[in-house]
C-alpha positions as a Markdown table, in Angstrom:
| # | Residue | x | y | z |
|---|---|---|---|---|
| 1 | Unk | 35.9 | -2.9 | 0.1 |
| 2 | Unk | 39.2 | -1.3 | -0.3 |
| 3 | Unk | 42.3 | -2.6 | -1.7 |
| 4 | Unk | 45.3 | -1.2 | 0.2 |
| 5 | Unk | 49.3 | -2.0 | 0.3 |
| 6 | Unk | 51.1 | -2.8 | 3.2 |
| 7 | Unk | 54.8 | -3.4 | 4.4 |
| 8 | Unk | 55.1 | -7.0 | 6.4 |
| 9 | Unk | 58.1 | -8.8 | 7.8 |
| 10 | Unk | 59.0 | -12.1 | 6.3 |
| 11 | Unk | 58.4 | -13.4 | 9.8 |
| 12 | Unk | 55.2 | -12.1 | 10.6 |
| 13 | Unk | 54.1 | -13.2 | 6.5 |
| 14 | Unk | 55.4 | -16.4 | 7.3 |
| 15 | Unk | 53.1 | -16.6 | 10.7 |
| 16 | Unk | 50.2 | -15.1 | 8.6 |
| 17 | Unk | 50.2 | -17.5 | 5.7 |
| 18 | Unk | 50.2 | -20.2 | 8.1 |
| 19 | Unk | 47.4 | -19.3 | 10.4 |
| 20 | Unk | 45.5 | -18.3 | 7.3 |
| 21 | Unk | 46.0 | -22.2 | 5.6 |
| 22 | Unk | 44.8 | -23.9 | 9.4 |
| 23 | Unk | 42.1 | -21.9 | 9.6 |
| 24 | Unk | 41.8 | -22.5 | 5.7 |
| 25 | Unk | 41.2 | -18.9 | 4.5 |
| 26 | Unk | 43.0 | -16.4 | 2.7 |
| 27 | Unk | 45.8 | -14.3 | 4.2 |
| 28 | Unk | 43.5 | -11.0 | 3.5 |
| 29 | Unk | 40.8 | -12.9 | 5.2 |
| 30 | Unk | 42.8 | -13.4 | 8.5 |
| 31 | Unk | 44.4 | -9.5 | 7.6 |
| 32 | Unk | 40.6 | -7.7 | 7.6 |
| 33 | Unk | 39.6 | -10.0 | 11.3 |
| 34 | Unk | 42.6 | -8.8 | 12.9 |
| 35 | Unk | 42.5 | -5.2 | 11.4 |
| 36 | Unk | 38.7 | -5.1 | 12.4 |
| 37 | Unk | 39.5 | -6.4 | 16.3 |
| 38 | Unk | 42.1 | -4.0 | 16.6 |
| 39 | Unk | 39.8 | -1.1 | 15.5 |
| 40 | Unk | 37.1 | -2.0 | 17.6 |
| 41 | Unk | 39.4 | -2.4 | 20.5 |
| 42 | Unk | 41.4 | 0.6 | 19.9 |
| 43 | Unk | 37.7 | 2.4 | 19.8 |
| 44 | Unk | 36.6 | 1.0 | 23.0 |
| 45 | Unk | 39.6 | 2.0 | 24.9 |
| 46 | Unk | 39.3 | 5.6 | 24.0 |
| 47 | Unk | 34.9 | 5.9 | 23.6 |
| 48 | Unk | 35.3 | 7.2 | 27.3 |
| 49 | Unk | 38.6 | 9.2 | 27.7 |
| 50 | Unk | 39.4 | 10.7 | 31.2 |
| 51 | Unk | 41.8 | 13.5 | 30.4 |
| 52 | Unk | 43.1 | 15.7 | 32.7 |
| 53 | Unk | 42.7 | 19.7 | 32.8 |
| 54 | Unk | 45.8 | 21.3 | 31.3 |
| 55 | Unk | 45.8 | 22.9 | 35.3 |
| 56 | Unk | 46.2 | 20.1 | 37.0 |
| 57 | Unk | 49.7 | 20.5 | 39.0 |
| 58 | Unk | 50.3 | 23.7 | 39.1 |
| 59 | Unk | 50.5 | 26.1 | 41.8 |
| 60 | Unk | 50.9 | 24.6 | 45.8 |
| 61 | Unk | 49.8 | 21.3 | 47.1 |
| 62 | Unk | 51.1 | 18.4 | 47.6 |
| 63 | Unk | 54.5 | 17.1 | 46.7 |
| 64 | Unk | 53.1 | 14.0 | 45.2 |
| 65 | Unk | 50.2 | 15.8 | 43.3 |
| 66 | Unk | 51.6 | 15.2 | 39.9 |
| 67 | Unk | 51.9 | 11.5 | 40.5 |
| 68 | Unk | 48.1 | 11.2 | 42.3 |
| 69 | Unk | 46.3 | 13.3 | 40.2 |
| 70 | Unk | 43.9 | 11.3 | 39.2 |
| 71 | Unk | 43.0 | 10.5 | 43.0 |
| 72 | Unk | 42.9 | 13.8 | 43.8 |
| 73 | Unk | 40.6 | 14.7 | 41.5 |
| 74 | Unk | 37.8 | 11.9 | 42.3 |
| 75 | Unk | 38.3 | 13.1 | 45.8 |
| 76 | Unk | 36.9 | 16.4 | 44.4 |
| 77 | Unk | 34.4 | 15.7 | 41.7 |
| 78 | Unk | 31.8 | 13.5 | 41.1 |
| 79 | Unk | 30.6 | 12.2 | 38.2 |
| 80 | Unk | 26.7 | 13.7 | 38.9 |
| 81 | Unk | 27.5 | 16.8 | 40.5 |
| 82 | Unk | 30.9 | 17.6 | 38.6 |
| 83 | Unk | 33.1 | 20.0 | 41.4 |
| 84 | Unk | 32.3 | 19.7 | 45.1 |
């Protein structure tokens, strides 16, 4: 492990120190759980990232196209054959 410094509000200490005495653990202790969840959700939400091509929108089509993008674009790929 790491030592590290961070920058806390008094309120959010105060909240800290008091889950960390009901749960009756240290402060770091309820610090690394919460840093670790975070971390693991953060990298689940972006393992899989659906990003547009930088093309997408421009030239003719539909007014709305910007706005239904996505849509448009499952309409025209698929996932085992990429573009129709």
């Amino acid at each position: 492990m790491k030592r590290t410094t961070i920058m806390v509000d008094e309120n959010t200490l105060l909240e800290l120190s008091q889950i960390a005495d009901e749960r009756s653990v240290s402060a770091s202790q309820v610090i690394r759980e919460a840093l670790a969840a975070y971390v693991g959700a953060a990298r689940a939400a972006s393992a899989t990232p659906r990003v547009l091509p930088s093309f997408v929108g421009v030239g003719e089509g539909p007014a709305d196209l910007s706005a239904r993008a996505e849509e448009f674009l499952e309409q025209l790929t698929s996932r085992e054959h990429g573009w129709d």
